[in-house]
N, C-alpha and C positions, 0 to 999 in steps of 0.2 A: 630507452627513452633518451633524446638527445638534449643536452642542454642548450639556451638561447644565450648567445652575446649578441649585444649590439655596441656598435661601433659608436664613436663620441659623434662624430658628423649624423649618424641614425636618431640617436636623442636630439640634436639640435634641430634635425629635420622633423620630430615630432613637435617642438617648442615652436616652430615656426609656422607650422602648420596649425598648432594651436590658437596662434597667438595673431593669426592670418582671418582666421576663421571668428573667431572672437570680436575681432576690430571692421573685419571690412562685415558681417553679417550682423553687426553687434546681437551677437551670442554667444555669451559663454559655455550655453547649456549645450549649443548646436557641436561646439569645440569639443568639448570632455566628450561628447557623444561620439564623435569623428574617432575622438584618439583611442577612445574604451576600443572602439571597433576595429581599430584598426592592430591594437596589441591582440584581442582576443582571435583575429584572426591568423596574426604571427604566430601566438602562442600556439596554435594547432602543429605549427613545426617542430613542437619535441615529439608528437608522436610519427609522425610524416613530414620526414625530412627533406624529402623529394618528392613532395606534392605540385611545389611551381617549374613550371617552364621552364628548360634550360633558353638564359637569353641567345646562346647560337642557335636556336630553332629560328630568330629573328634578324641576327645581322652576322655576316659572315667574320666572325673573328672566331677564334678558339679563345674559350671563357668558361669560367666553373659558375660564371652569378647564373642564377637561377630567381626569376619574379613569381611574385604571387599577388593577386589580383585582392585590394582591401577597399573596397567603396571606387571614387575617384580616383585614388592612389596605389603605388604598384611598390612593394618591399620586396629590396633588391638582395639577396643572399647566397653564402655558398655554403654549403656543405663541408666538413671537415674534421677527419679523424673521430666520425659518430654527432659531431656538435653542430650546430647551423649557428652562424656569423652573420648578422645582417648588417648589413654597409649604410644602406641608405633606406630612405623612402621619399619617392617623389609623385608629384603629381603627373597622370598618364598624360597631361596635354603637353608636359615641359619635354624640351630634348635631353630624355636622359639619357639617350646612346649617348651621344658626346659630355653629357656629364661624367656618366660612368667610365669610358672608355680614354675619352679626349684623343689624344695623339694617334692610340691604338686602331682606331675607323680605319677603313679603308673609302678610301675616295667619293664609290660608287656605292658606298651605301645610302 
């Protein structure tokens, strides 16, 4: 079984998403609902480490993230010495290649 870390920027990216969802739907309830689902879905990654996509199946860089698909939004993680690391979580509409990547892109992707 692998253990989960997430990254500091990954919690801020749940708070924001919380705190997004709360103000512009005012719902709290809709929020905590978002987020429960969206850890419960992460959390499947201590037993299937490598259940998401590797991101190279999508844009040609050589990368160890790997996404998995939580509602509207996509947790971005790698794998590592048995553990899964998760970096981020963003919303599937945002350009997360260039979030995640930034410099690393290649042109024509």
């Amino acid at each position: 079984m692998a253990d989960i870390f997430m990254s500091e920027e990954a919690v801020r990216d749940l708070e924001r998403i919380g705190d997004y969802i709360a103000h512009q739907f005012k719902s709290p309830k809709s929020a905590q609902n978002t987020i429960r689902k969206i850890k419960e879905r992460t959390g499947r990654l201590e037993d299937f480490p490598l259940t998401g996509t590797p991101l190279s199946a999508i844009v040609a860089v050589k990368t160890d993230y790997r996404f998995l698909g939580c509602g509207s939004y996509l947790a971005f993680y790698h794998p590592k010495n048995g553990d899964v690391f998760i970096d981020r979580i963003l919303h599937s509409r945002q350009d997360y290649i260039s979030i995640l990547l930034g410099d690393f892109i290649e042109e024509d992707v």
